[in-house]
Biopython code that builds the backbone (N, CA, C, O; Angstrom):
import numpy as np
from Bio.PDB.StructureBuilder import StructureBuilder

atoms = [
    (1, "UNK", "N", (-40.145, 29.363, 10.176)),
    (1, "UNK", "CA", (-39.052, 29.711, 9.284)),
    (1, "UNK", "C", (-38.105, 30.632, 10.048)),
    (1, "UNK", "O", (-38.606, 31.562, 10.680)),
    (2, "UNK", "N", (-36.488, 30.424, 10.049)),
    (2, "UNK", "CA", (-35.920, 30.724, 10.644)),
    (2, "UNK", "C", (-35.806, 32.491, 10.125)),
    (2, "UNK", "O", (-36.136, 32.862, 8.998)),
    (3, "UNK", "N", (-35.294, 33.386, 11.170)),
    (3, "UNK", "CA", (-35.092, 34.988, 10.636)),
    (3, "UNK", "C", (-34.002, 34.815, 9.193)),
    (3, "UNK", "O", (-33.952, 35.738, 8.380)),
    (4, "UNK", "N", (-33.403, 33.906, 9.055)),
    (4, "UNK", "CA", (-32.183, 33.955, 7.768)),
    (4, "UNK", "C", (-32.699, 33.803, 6.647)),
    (4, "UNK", "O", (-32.613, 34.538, 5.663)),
    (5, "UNK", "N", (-33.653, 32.134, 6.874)),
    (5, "UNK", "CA", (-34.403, 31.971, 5.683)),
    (5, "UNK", "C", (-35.416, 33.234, 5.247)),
    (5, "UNK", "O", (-35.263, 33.506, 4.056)),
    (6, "UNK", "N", (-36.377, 34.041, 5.894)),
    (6, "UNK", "CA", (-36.929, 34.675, 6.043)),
    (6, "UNK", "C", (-35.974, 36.631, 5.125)),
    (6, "UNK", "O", (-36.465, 37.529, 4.442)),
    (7, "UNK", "N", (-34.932, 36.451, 5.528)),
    (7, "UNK", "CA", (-34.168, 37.424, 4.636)),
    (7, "UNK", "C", (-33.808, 36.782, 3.246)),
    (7, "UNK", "O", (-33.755, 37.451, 2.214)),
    (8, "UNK", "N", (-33.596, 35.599, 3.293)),
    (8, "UNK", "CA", (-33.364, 35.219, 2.012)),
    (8, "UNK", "C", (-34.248, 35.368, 1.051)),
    (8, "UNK", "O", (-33.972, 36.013, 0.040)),
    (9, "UNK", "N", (-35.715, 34.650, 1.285)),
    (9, "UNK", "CA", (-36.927, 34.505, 0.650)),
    (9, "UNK", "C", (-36.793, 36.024, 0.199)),
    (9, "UNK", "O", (-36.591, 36.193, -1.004)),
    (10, "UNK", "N", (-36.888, 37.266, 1.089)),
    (10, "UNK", "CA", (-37.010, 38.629, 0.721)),
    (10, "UNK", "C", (-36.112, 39.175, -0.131)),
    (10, "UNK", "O", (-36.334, 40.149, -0.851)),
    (11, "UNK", "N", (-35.091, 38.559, -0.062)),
    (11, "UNK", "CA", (-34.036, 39.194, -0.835)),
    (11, "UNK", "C", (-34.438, 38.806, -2.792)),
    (11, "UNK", "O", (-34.336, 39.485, -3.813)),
    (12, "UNK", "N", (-34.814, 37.659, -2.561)),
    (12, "UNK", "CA", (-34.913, 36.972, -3.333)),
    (12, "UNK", "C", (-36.385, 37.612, -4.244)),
    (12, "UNK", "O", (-36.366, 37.661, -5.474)),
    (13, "UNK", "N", (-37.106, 37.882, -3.762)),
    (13, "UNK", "CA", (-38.637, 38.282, -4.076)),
    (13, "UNK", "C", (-38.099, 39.984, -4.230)),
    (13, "UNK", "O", (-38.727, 40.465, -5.173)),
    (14, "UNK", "N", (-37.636, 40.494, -3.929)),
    (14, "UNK", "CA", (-37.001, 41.692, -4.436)),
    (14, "UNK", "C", (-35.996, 41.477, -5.596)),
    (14, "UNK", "O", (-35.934, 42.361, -6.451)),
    (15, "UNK", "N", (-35.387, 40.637, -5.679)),
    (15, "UNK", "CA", (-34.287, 40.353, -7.443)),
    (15, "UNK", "C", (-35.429, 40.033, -8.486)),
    (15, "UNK", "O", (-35.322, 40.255, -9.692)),
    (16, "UNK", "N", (-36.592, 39.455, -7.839)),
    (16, "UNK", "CA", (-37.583, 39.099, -8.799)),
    (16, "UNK", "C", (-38.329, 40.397, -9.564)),
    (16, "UNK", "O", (-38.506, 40.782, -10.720)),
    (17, "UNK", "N", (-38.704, 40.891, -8.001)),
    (17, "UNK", "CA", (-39.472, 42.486, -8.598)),
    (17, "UNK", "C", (-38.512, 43.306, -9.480)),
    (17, "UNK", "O", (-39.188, 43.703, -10.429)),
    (18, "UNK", "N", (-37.314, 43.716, -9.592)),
    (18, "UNK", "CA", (-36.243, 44.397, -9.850)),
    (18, "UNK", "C", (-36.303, 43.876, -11.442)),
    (18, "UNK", "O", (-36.430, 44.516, -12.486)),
    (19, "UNK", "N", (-36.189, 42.749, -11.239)),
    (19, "UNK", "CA", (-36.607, 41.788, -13.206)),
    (19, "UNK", "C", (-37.240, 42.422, -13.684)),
    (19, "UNK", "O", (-37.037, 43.286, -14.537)),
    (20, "UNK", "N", (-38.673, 41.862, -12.883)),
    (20, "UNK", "CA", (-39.367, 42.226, -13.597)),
    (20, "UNK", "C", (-39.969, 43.514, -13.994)),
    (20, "UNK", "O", (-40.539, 43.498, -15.085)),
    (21, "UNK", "N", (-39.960, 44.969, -13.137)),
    (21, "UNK", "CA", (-39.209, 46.606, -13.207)),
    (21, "UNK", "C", (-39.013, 46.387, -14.516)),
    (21, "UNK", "O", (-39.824, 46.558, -15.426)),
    (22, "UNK", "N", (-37.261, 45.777, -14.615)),
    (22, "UNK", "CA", (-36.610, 46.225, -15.621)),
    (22, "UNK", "C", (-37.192, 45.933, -16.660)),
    (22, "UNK", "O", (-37.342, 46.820, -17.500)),
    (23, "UNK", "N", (-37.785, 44.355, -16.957)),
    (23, "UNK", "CA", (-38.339, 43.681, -18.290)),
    (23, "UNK", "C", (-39.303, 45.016, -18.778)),
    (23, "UNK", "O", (-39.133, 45.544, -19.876)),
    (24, "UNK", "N", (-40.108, 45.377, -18.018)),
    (24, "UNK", "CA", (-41.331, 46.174, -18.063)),
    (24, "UNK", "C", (-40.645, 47.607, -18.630)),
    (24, "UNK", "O", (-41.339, 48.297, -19.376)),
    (25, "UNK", "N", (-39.235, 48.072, -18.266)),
    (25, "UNK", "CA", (-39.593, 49.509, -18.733)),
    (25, "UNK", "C", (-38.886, 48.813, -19.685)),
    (25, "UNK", "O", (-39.802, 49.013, -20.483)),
    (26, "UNK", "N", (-37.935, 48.048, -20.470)),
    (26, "UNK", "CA", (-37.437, 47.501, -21.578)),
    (26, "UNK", "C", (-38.937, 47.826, -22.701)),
    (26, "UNK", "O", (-38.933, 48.537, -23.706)),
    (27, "UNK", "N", (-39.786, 47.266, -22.286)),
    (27, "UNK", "CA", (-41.117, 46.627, -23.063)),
    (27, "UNK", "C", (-41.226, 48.337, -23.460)),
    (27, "UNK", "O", (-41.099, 48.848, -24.573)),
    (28, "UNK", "N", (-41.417, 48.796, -22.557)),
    (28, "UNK", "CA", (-42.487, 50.396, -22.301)),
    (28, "UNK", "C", (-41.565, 51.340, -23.634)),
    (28, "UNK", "O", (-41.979, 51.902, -24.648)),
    (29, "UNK", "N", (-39.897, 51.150, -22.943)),
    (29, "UNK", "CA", (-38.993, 51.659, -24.206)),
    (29, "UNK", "C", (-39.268, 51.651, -25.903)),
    (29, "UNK", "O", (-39.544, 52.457, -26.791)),
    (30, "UNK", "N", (-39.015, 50.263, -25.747)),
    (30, "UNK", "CA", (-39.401, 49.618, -27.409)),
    (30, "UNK", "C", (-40.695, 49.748, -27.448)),
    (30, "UNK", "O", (-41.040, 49.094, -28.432)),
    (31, "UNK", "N", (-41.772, 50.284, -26.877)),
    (31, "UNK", "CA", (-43.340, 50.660, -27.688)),
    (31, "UNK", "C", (-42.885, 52.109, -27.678)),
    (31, "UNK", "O", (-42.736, 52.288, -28.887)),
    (32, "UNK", "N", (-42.718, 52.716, -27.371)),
    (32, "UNK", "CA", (-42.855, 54.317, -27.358)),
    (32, "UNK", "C", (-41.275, 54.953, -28.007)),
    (32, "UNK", "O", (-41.308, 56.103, -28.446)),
    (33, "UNK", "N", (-40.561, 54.547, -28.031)),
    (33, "UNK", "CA", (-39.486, 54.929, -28.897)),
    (33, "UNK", "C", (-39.160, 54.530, -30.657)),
    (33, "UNK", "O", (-38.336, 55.158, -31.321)),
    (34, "UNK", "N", (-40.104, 53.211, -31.278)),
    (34, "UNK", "CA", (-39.909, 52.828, -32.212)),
    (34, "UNK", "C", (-38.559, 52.165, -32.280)),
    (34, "UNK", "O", (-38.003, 52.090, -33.376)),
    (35, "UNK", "N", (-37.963, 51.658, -31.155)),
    (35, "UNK", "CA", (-36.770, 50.907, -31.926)),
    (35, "UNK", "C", (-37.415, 49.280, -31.285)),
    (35, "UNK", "O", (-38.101, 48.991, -30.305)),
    (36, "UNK", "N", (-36.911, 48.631, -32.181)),
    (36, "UNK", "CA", (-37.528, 47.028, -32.292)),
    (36, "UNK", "C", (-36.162, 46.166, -31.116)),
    (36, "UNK", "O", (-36.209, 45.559, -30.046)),
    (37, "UNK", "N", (-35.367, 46.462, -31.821)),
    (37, "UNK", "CA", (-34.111, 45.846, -31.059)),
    (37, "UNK", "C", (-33.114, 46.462, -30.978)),
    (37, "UNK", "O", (-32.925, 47.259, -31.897)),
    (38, "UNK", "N", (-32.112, 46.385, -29.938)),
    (38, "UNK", "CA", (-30.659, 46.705, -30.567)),
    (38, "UNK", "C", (-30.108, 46.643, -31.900)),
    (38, "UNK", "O", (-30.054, 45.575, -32.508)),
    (39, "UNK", "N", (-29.589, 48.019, -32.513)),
    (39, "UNK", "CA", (-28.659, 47.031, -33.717)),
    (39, "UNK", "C", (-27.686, 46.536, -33.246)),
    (39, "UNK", "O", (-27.271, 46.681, -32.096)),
    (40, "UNK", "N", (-27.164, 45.811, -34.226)),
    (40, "UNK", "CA", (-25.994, 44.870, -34.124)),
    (40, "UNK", "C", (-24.739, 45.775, -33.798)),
    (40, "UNK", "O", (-24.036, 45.290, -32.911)),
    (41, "UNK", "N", (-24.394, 46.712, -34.198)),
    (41, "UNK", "CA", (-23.411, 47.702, -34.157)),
    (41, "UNK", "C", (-23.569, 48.024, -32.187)),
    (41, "UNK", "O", (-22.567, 48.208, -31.495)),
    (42, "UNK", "N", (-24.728, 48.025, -31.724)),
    (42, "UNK", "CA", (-24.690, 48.512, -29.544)),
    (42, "UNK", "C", (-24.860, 46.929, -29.037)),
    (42, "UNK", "O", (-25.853, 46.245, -28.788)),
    (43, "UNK", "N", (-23.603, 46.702, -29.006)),
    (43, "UNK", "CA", (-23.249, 45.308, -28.166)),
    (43, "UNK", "C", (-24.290, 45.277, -26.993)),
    (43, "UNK", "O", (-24.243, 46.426, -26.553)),
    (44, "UNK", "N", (-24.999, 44.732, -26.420)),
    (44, "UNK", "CA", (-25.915, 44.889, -25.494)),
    (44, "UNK", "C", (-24.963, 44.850, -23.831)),
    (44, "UNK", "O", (-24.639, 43.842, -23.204)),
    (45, "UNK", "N", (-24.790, 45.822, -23.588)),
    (45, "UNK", "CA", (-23.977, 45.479, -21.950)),
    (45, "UNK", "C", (-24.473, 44.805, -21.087)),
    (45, "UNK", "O", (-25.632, 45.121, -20.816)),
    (46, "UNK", "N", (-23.872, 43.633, -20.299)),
    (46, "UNK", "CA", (-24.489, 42.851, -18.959)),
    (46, "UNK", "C", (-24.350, 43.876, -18.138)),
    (46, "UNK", "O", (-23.514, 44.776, -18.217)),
    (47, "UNK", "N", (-25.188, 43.729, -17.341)),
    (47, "UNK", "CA", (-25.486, 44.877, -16.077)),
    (47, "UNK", "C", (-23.956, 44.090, -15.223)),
    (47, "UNK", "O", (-23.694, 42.889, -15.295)),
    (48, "UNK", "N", (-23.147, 45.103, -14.479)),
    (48, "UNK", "CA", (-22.213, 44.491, -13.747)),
    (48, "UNK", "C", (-22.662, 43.954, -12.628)),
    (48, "UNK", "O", (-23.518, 44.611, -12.035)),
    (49, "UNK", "N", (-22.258, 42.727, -12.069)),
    (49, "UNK", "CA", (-22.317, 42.240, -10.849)),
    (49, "UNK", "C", (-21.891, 43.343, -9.581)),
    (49, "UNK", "O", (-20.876, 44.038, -9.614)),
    (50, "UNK", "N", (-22.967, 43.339, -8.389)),
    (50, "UNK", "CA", (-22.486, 44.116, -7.283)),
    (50, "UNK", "C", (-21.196, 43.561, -6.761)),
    (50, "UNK", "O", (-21.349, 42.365, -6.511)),
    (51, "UNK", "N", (-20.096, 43.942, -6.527)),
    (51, "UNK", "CA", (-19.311, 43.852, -5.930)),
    (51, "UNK", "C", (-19.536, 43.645, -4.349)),
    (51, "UNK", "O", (-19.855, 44.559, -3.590)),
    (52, "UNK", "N", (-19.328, 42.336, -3.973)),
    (52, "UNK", "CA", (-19.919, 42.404, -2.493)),
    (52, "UNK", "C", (-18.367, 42.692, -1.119)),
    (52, "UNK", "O", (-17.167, 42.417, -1.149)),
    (53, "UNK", "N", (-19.017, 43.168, -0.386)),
    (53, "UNK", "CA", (-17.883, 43.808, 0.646)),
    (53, "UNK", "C", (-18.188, 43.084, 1.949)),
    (53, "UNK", "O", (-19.152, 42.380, 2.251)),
    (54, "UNK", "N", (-17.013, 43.478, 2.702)),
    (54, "UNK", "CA", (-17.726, 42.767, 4.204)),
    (54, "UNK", "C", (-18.650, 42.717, 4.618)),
    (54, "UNK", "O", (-19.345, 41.728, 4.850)),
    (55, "UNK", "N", (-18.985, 44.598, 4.924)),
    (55, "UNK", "CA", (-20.198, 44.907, 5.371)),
    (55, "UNK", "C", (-21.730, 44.211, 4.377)),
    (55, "UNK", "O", (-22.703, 44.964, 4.390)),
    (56, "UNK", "N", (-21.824, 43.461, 3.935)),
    (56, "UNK", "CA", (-22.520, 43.017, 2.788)),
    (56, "UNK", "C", (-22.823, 41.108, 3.693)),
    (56, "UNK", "O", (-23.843, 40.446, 3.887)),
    (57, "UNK", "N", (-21.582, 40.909, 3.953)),
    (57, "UNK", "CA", (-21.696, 39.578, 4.540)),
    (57, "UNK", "C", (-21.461, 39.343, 5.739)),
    (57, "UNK", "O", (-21.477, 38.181, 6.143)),
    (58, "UNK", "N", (-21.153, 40.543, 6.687)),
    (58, "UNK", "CA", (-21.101, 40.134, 7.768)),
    (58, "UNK", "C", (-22.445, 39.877, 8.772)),
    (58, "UNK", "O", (-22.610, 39.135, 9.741)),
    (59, "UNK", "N", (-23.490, 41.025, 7.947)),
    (59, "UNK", "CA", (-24.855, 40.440, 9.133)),
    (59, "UNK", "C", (-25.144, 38.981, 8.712)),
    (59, "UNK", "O", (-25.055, 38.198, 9.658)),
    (60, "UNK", "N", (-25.380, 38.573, 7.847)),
    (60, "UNK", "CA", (-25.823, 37.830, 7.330)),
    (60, "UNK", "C", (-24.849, 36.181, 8.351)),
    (60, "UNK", "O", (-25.383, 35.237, 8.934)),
    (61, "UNK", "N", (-23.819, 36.395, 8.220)),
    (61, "UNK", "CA", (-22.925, 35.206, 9.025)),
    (61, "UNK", "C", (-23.188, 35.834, 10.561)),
    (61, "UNK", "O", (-23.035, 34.882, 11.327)),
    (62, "UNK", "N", (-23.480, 36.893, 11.238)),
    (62, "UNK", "CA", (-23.859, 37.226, 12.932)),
    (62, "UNK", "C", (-25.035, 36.521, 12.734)),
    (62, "UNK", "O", (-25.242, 35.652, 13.581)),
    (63, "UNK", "N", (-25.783, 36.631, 11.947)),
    (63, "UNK", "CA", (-27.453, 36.293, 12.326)),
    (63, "UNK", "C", (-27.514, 34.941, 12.170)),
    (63, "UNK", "O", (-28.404, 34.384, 12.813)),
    (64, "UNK", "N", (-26.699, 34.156, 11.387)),
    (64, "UNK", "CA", (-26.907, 32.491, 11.345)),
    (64, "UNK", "C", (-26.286, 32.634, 12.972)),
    (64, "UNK", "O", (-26.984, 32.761, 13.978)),
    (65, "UNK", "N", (-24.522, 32.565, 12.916)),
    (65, "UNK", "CA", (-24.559, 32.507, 14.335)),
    (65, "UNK", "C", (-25.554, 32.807, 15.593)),
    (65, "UNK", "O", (-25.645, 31.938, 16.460)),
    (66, "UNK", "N", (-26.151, 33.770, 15.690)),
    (66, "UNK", "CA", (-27.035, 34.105, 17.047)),
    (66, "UNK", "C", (-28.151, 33.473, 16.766)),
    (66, "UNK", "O", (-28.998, 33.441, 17.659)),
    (67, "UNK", "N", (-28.457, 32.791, 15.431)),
    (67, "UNK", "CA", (-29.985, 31.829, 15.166)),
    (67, "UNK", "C", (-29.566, 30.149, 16.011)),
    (67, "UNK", "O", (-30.316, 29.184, 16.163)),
    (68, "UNK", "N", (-27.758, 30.349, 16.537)),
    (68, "UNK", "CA", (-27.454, 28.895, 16.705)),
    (68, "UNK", "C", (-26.623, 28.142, 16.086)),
    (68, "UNK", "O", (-26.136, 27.154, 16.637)),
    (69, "UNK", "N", (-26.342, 28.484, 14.880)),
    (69, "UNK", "CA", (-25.142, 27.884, 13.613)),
    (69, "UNK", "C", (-23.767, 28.540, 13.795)),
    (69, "UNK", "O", (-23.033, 28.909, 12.878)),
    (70, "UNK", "N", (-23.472, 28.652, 15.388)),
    (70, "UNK", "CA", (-22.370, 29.078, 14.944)),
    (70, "UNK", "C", (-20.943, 28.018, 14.636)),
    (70, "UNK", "O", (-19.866, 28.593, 14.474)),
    (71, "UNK", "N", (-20.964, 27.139, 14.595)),
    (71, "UNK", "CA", (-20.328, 25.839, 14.881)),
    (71, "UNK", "C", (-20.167, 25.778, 12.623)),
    (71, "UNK", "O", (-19.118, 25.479, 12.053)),
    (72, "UNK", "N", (-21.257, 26.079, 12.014)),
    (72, "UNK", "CA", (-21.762, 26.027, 10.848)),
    (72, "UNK", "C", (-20.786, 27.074, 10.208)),
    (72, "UNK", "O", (-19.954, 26.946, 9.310)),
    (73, "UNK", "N", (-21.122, 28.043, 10.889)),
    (73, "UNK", "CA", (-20.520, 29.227, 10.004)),
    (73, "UNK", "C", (-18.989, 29.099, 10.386)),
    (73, "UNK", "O", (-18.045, 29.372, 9.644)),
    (74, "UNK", "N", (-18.925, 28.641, 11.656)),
    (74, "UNK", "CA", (-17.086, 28.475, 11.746)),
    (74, "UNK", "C", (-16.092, 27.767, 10.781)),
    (74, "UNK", "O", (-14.925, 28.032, 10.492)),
    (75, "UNK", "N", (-17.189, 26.484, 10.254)),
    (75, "UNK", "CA", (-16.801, 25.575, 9.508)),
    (75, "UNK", "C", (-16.821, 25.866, 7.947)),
    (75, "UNK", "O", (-16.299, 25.180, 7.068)),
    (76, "UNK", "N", (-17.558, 27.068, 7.802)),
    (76, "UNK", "CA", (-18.142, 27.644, 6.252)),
    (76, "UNK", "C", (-16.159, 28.551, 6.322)),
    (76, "UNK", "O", (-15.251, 28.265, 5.542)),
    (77, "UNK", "N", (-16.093, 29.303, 7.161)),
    (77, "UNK", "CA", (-15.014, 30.170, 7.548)),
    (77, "UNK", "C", (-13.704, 29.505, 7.338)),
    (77, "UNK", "O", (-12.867, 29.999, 6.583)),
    (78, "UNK", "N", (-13.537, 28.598, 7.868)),
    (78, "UNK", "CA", (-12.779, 27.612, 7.327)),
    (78, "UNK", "C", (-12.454, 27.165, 6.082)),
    (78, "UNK", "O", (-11.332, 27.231, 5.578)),
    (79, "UNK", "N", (-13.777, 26.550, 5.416)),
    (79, "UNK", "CA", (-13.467, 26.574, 4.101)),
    (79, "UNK", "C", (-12.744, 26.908, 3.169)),
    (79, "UNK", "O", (-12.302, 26.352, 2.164)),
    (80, "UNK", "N", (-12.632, 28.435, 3.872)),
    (80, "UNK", "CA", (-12.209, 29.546, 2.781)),
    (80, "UNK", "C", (-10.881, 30.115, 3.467)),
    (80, "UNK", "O", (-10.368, 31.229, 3.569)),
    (81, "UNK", "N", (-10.540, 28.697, 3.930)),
    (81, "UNK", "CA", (-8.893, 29.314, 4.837)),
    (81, "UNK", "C", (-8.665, 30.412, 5.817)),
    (81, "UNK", "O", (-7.622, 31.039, 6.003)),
    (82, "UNK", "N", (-10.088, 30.569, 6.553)),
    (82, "UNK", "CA", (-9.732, 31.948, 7.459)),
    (82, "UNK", "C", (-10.842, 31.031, 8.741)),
    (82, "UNK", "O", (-11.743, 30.197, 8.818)),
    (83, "UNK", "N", (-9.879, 32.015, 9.649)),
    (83, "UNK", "CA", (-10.293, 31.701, 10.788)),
    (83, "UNK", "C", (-11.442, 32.645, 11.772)),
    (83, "UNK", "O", (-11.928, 32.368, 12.868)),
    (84, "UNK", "N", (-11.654, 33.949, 10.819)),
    (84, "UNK", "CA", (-12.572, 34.792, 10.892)),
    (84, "UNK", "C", (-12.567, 35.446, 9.299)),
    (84, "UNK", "O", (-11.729, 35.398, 8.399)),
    (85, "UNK", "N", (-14.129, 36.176, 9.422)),
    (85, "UNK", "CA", (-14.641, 36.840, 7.909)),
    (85, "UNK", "C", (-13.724, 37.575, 7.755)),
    (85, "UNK", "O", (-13.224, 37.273, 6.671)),
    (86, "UNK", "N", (-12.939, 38.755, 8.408)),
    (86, "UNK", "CA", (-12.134, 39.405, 7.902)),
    (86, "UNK", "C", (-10.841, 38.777, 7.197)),
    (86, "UNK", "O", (-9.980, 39.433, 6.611)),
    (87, "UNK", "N", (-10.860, 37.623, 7.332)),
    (87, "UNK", "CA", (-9.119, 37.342, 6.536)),
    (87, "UNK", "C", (-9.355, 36.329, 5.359)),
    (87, "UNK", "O", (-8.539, 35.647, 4.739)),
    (88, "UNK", "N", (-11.362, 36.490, 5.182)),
    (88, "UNK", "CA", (-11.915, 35.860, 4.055)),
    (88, "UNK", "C", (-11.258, 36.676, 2.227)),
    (88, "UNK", "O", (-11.358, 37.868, 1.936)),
    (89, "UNK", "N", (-10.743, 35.748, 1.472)),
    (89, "UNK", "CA", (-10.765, 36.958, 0.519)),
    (89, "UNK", "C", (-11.923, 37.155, 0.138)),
    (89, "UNK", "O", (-12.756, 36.254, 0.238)),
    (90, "UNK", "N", (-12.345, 38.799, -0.566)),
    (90, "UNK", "CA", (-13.588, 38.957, -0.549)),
    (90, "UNK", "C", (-13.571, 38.524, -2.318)),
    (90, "UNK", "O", (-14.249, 39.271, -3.023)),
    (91, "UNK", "N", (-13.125, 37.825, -2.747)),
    (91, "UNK", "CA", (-13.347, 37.085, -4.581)),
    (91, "UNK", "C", (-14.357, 35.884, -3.953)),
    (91, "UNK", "O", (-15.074, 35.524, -4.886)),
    (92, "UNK", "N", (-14.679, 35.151, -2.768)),
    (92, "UNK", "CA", (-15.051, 34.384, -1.814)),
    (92, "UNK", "C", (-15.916, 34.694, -1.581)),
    (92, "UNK", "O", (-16.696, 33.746, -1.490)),
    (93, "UNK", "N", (-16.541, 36.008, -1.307)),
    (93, "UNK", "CA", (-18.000, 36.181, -0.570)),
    (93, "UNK", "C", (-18.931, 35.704, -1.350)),
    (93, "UNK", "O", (-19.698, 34.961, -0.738)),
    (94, "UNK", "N", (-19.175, 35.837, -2.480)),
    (94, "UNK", "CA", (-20.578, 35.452, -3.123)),
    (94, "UNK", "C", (-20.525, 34.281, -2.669)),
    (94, "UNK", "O", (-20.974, 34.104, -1.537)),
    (95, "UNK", "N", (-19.842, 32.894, -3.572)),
    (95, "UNK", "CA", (-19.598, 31.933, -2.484)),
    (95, "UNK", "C", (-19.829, 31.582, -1.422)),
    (95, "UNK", "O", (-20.280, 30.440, -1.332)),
    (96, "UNK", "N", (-19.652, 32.308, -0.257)),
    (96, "UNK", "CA", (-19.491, 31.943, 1.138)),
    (96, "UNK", "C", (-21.080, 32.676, 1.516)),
    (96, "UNK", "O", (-21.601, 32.337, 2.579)),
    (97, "UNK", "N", (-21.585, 33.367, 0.891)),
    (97, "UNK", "CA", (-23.136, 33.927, 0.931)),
    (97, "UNK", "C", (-23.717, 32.481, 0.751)),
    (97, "UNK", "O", (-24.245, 31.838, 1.658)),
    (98, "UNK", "N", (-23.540, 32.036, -0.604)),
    (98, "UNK", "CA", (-24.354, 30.570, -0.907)),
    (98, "UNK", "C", (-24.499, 29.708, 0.185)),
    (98, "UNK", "O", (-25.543, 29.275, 0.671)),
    (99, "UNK", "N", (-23.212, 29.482, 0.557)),
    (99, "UNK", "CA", (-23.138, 28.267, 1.918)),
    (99, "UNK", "C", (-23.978, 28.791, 3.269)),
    (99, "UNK", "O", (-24.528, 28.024, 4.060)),
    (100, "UNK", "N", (-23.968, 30.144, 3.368)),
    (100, "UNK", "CA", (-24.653, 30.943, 4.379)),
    (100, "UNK", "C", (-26.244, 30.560, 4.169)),
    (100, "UNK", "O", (-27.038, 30.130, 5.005)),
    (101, "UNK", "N", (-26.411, 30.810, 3.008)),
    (101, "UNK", "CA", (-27.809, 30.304, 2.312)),
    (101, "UNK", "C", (-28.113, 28.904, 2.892)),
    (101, "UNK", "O", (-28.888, 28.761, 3.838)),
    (102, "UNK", "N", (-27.608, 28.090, 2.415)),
    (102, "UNK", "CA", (-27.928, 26.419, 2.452)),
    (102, "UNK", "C", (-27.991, 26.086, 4.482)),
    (102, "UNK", "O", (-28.540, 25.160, 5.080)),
    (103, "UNK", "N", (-27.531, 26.767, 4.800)),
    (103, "UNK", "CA", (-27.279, 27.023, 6.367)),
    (103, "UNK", "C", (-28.267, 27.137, 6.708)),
    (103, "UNK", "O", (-28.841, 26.187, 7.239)),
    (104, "UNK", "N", (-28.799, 28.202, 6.563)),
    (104, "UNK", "CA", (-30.030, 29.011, 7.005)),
    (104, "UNK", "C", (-31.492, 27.796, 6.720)),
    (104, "UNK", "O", (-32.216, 27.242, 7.547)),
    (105, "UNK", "N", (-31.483, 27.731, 5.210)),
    (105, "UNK", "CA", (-32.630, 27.091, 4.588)),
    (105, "UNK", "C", (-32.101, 25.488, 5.406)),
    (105, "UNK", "O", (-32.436, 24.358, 5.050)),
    (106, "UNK", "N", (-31.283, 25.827, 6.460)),
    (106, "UNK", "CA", (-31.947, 23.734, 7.370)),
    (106, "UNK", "C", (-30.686, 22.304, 5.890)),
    (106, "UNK", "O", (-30.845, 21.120, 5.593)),
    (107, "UNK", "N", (-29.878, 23.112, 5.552)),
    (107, "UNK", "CA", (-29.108, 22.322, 4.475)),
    (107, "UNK", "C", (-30.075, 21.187, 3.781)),
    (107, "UNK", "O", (-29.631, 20.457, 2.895)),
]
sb = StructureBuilder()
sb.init_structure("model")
sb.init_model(0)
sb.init_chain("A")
sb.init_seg("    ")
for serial, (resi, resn, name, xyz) in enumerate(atoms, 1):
    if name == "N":
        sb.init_residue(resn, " ", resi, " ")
    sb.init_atom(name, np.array(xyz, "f"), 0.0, 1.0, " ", f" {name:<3s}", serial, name[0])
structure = sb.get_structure()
């Protein structure tokens, strides 16, 4: 398994643990506080999405390149109308993470 796939799997098995964390102190809350549910009146907030930044996607596109994909990632770069990550817009990165993904995991 390549070092990319190998960060992915981890990344991934950490969003899992982080779930399941949260599910667990949710549970722990509602036994020891007595409230059953939200009322209807506390809109339940979505946790916000991380805002991802360069520094966020740039190892991730060096390390496919130096695994050998760099021909891959030039063409992912492209995609997104830039001829390097910096002139990527970053509304694009999550996105351009995915394709980084499918790269890595052998498409």
């Amino acid at each position: 398994m390549s070092k990319m796939a190998d960060m992915a799997q981890t990344i991934e098995n950490l969003r899992n643990a982080a779930a399941a964390i949260n599910d667990t102190a949710n549970w722990l809350y509602k036994q020891f506080s007595g409230a059953d549910e939200p009322e209807a009146s506390e809109p339940v907030k979505p946790e916000p999405k991380k805002e991802l930044k360069l520094e966020d996607v740039r190892p991730v596109l060096a390390n496919l390149s130096r695994s050998g994909h760099t021909a891959e990632v030039r063409a992912v770069l492209q995609k997104y109308g830039a001829a390097k990550l910096s002139a990527v817009d970053p509304a694009n990165y999550e996105a351009l993470l995915k394709d980084a993904e499918v790269i890595a995991n052998g498409k």
